[in-house]
LOPA-842216 format. One record per atom (N, C-alpha, C, O): residue in three letters; x, y, z. Coordinates in pm, whole numbers, plus 50000, padded with zeros to 5 digits. Each point is the difference from the previous one (the first is absolute). Layout:
N
alaXYZ
...
***
This chain:
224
unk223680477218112
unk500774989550066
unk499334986549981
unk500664990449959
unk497875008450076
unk499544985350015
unk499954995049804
unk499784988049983
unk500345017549933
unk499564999449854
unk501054990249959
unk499764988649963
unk501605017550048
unk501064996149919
unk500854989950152
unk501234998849996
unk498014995250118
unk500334990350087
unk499004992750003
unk500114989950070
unk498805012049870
unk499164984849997
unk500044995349846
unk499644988749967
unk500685018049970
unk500304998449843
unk501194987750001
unk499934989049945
unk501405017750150
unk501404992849974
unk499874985950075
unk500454989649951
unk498895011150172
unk500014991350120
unk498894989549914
unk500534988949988
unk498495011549967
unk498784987449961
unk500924994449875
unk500414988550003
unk499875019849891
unk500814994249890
unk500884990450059
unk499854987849992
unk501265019350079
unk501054992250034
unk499954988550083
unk500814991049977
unk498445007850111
unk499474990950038
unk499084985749924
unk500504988850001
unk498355013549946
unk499844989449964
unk500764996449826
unk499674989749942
unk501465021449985
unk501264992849915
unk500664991850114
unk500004987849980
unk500575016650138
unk501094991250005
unk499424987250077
unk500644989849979
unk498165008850115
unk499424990850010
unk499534987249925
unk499944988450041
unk499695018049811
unk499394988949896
unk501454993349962
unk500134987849997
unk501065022049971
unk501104996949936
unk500944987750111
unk500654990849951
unk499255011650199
unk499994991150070
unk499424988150001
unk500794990650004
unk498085006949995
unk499014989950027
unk500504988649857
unk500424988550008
unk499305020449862
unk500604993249881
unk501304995950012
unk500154988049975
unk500745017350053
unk501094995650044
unk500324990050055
unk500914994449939
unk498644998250185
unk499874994550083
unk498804988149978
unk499904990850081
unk499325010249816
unk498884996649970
unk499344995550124
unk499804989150053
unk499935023749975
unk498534999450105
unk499115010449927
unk500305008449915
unk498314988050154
unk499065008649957
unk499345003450129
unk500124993650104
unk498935020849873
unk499725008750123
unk499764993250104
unk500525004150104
unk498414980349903
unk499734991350068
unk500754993150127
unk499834999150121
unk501234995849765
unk501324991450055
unk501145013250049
unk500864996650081
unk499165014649882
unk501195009750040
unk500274994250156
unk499104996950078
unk501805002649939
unk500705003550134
unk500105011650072
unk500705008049937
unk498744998550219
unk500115012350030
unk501115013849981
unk499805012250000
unk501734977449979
unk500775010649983
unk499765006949823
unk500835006449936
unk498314991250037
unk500355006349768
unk498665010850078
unk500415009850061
unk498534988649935
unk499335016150060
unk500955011050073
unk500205012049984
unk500414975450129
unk500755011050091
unk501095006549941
unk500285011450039
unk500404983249871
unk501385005349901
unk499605008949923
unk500665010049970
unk497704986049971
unk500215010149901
unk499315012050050
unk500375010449946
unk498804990550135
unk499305009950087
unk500555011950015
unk499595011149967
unk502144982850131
unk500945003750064
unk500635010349922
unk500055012050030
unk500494981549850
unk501105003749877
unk499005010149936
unk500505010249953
unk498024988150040
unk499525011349901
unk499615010650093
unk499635010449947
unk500364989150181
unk500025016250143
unk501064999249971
unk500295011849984
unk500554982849997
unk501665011350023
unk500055006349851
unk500685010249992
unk499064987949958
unk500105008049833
unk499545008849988
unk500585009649950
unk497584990850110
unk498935010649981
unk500435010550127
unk499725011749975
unk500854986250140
unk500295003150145
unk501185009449967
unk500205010550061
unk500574985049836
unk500985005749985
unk499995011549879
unk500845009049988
unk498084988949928
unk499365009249853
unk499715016950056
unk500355011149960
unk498754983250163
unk499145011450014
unk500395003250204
unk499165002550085
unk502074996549931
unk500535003250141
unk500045018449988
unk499645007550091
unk500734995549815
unk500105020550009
unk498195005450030
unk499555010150055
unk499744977849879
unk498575009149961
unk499544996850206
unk499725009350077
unk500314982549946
unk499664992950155
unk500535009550091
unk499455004050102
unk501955000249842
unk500575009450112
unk499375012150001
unk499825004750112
unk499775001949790
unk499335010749945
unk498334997350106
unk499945005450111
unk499204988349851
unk499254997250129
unk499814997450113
unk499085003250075
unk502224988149949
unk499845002050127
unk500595012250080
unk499724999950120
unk500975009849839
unk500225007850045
unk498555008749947
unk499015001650070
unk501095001049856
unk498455011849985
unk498714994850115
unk499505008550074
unk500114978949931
unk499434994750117
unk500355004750165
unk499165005250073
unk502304991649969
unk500215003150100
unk500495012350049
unk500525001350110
unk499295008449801
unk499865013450059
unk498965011949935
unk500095011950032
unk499074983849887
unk499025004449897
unk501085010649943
unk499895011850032
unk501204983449879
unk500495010749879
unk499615001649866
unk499584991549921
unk500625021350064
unk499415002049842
unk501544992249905
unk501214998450020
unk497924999149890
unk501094990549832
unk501595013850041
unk501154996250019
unk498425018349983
unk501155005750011
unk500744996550094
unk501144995849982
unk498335005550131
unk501104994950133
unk500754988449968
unk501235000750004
unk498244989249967
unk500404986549999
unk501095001949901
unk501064993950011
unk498655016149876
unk500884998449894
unk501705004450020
unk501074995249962
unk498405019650140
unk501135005750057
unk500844990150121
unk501165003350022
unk498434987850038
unk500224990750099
unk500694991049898
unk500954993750047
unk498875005049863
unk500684987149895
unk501325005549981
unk501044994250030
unk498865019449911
unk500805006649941
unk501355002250059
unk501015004149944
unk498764991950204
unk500935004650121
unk500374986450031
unk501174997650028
unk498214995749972
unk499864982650048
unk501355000549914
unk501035003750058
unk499034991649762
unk500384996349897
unk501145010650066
unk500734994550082
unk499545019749895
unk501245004350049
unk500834996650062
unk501124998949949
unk498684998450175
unk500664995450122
unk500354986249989
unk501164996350016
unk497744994549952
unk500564989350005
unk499994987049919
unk500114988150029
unk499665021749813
unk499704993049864
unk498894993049979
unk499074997250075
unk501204999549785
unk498524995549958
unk499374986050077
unk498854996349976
unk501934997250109
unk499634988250074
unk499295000650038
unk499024992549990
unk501205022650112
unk498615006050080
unk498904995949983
unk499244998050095
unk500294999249732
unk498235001849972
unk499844987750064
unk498854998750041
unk501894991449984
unk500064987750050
unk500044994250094
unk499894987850016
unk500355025050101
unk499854994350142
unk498394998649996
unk499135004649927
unk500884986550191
unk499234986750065
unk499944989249913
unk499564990250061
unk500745006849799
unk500364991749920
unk500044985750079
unk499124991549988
unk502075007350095
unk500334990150065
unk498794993150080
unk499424989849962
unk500325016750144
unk498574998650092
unk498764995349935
unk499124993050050
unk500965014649759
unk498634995449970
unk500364986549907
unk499164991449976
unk502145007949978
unk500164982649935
unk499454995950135
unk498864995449988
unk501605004850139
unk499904991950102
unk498564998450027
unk499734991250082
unk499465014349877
unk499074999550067
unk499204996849848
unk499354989650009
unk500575015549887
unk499494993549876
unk500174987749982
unk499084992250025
unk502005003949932
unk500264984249985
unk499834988150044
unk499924990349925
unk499975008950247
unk499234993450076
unk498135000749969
unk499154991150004
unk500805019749972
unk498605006549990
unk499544986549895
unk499454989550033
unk501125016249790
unk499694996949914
unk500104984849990
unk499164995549923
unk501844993150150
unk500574987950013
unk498704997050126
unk499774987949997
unk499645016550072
unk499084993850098
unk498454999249900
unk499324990349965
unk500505027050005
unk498785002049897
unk499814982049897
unk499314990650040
unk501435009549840
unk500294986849951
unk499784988950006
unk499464991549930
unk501265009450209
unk500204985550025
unk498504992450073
unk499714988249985
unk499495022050093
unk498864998450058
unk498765002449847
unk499124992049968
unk501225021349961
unk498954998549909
unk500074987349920
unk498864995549992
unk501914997549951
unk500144988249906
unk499824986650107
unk499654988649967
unk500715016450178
unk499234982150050
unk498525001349992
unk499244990849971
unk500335025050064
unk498694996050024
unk499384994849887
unk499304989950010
unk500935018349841
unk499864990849881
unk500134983449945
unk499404993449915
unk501515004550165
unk500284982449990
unk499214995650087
unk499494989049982
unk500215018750137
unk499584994450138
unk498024996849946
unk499404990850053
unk500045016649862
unk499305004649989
unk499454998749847
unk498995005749959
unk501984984749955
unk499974995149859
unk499395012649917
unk498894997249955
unk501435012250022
unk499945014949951
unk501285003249914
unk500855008450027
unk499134983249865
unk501555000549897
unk499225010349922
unk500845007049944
unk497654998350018
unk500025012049934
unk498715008150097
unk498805001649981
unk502065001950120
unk499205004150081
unk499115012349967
unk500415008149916
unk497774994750176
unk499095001849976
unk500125020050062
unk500985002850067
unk498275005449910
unk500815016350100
unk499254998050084
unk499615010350054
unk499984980349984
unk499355000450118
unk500964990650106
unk499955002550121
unk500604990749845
unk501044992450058
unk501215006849992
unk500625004450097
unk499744996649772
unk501235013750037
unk499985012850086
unk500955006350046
unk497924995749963
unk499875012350067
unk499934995850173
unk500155009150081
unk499654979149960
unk500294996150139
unk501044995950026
unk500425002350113
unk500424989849789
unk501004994950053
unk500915012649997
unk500615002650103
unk499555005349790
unk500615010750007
unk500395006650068
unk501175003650013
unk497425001150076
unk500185009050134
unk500194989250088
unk501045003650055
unk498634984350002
unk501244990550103
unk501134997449982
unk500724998150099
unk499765001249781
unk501955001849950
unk500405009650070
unk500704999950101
unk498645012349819
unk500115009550057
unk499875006050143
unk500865008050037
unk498334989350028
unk500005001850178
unk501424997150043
unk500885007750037
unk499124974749943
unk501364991550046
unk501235010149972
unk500685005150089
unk499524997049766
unk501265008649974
unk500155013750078
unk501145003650032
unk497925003049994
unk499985012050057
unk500704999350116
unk501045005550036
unk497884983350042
unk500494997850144
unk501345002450061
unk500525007450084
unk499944978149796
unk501214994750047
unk500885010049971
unk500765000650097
unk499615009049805
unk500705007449972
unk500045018650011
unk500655009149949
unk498274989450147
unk499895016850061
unk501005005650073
unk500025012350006
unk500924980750058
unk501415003250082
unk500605010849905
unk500355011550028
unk499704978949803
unk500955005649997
unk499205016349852
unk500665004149905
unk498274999450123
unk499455009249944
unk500235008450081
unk500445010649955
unk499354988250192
unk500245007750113
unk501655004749938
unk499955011949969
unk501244983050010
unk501205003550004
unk499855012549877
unk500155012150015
unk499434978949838
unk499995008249913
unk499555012050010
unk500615008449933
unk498384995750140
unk499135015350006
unk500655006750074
unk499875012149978
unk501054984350133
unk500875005950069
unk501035005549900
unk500025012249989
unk501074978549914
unk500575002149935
unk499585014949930
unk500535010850025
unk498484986849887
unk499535009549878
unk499625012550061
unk500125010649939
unk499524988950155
unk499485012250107
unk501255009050018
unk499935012250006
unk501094981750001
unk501825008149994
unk499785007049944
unk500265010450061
unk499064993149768
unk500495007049866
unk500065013050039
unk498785001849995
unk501675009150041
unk499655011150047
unk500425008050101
unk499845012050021
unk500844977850052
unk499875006650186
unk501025001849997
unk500724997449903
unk499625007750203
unk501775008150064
unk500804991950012
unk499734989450056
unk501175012549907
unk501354988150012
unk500064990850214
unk500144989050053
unk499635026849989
unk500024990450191
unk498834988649958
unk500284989350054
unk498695010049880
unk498434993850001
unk501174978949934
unk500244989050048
unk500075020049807
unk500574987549895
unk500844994450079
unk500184988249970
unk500695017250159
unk501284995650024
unk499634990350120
unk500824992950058
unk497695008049972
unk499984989150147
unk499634989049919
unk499914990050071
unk499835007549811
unk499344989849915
unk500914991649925
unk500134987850005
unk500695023949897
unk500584997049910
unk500754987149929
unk500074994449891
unk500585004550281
unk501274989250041
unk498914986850040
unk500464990150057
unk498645010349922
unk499544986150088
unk499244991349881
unk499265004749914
unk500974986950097
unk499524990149863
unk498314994550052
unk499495001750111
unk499924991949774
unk498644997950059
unk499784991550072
unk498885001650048
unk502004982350020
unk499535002350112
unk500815002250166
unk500054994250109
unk500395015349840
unk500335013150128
unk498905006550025
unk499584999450116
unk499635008949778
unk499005003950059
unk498694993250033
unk499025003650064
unk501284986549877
unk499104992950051
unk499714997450147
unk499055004550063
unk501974987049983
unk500795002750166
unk499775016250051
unk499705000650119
unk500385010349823
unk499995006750056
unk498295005550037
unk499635006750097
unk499544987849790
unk498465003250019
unk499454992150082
unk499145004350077
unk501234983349922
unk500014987150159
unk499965008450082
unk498975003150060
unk502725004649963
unk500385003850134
unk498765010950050
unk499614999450117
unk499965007849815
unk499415010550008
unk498354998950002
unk499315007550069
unk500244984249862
unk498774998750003
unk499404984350007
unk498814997249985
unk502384992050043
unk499604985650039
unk499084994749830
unk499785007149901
unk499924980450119
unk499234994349896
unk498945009049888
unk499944998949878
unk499245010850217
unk498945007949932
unk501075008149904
unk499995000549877
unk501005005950222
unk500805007949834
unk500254993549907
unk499475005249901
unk501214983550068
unk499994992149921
unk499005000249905
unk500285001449881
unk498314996950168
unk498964997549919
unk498955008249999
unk498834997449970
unk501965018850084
unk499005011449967
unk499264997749893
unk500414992549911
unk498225014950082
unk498895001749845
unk499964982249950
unk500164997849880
unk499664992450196
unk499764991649946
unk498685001949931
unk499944995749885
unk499045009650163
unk498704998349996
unk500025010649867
unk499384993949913
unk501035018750036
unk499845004349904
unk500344993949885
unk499305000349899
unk502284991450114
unk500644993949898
unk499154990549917
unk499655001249883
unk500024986450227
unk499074992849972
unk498115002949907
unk499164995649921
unk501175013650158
unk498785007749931
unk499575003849853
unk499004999849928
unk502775005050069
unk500565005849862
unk500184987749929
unk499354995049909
unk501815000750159
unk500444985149852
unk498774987549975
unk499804995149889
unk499495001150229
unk498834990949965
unk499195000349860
unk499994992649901
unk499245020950141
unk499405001249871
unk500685002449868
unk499324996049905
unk501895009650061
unk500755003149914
unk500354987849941
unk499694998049882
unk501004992550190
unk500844984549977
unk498484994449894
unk499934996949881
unk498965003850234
unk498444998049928
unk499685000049846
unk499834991549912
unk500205024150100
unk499645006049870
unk500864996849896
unk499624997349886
unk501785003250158
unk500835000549854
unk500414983249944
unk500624996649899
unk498914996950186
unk500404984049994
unk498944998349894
unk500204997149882
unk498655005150176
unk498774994549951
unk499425006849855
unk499274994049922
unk501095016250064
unk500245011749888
unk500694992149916
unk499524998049889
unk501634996450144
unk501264996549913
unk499814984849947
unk500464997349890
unk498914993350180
unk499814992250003
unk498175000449860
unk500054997749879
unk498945005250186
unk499535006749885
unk500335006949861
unk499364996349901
unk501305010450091
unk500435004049876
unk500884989249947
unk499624994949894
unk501585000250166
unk500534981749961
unk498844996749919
unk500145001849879
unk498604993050169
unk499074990449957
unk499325007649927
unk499464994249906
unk500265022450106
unk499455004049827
unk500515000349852
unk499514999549887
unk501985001850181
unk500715002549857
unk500074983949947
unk499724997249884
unk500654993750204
unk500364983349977
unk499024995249923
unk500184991149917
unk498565015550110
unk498594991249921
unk500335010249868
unk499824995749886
unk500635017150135
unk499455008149869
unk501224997549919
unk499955005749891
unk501034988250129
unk500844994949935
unk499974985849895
unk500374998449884
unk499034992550214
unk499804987649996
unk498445002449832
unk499894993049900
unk499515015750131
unk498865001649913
unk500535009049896
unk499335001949899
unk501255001150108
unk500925012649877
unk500714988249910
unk499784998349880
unk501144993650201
unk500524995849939
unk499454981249943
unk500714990249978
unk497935011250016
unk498884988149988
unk500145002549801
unk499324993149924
***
């Protein structure tokens, strides 16, 4: 899952960013906050949407420890009943909650870069600002991870289980995890999430950002 979504999501992102900026003739410096946030946005819904069957597949094996068979037979029944869309529920919940994600990530990693005159930033600087993009995005958008895991958690269960859910859009249940568990439901496992995406946002920024600047010099000297 993470291979062929950080592959689609970094490409697509800084193509349609540069292709913006040129466009517009701005450069990373001068960009305006909405071209990170557009293209951030536009390249989670692509990658969000690539690899939505493989996500469902974990998170269900996660939330009930099933073996690859169960899950497979759970698909198999899913896809029967209620077609191939199926592989696609929580889809909705996780654009909702990706895209904000990826449009906050952005927009905070590239000020701190301007903020911070870092146009070919250092992994030691990428690797901080990274995980503070990252915190911010988590934060703000854990509501709606809470919805999605609810969603994906469906794949499997008894039709009485699907049928108190089914009908309610995400934020119905949202309202309905309010009703039930006030603000904290909302923002159950903050502390793991954060835990999780900090260092990750970290590593793969600063990784990516690094390799940018190995290949750029080994290019630049190749082609000397």
């Amino acid at each position: 899952m993470a291979v062929p979504a950080t592959v689609v999501y970094f490409t697509i992102y800084d193509q349609l960013r540069d292709r913006l900026c040129l466009r517009l003739n701005y450069t990373q410096v001068t960009q305006p906050p909405w071209i990170p946030m557009l293209a951030g946005g536009t390249a989670r819904t692509i990658a969000a949407t690539l690899i939505s069957p493989i996500e469902l597949v974990r998170t269900k094996m996660q939330s009930q420890k099933l073996s690859y068979w169960q899950v497979g037979r759970a698909l198999k029944t899913s896809v029967q009943t209620e077609g191939v869309i199926s592989l696609w529920r929580g889809l909705g919940p996780t654009i909702m909650r990706d895209v904000p994600f990826s449009s906050l990530y952005w927009l905070f990693y590239e000020y701190f870069k301007a903020r911070f005159n870092q146009r070919d930033p250092t992994f030691r600087f990428s690797f901080m600002a990274g995980a503070a993009a990252g915190t911010i995005a988590a934060v703000s958008t854990l509501p709606f991870d809470v919805v999605k895991t609810h969603r994906q958690i469906e794949l499997g269960e008894s039709e009485a289980t699907k049928a108190m859910t089914k009908k309610k859009d995400t934020f119905s249940l949202m309202k309905n995890i309010y009703r039930q568990n006030g603000i904290p439901g909302l923002f159950s496992g903050i502390v793991p999430r954060v835990v999780k995406v900090a260092p990750a946002c970290a590593i793969m920024i600063s990784t990516y950002e690094f390799g940018k600047a190995f290949f750029r010099q080994y290019n630049a000297e190749r082609n000397k």
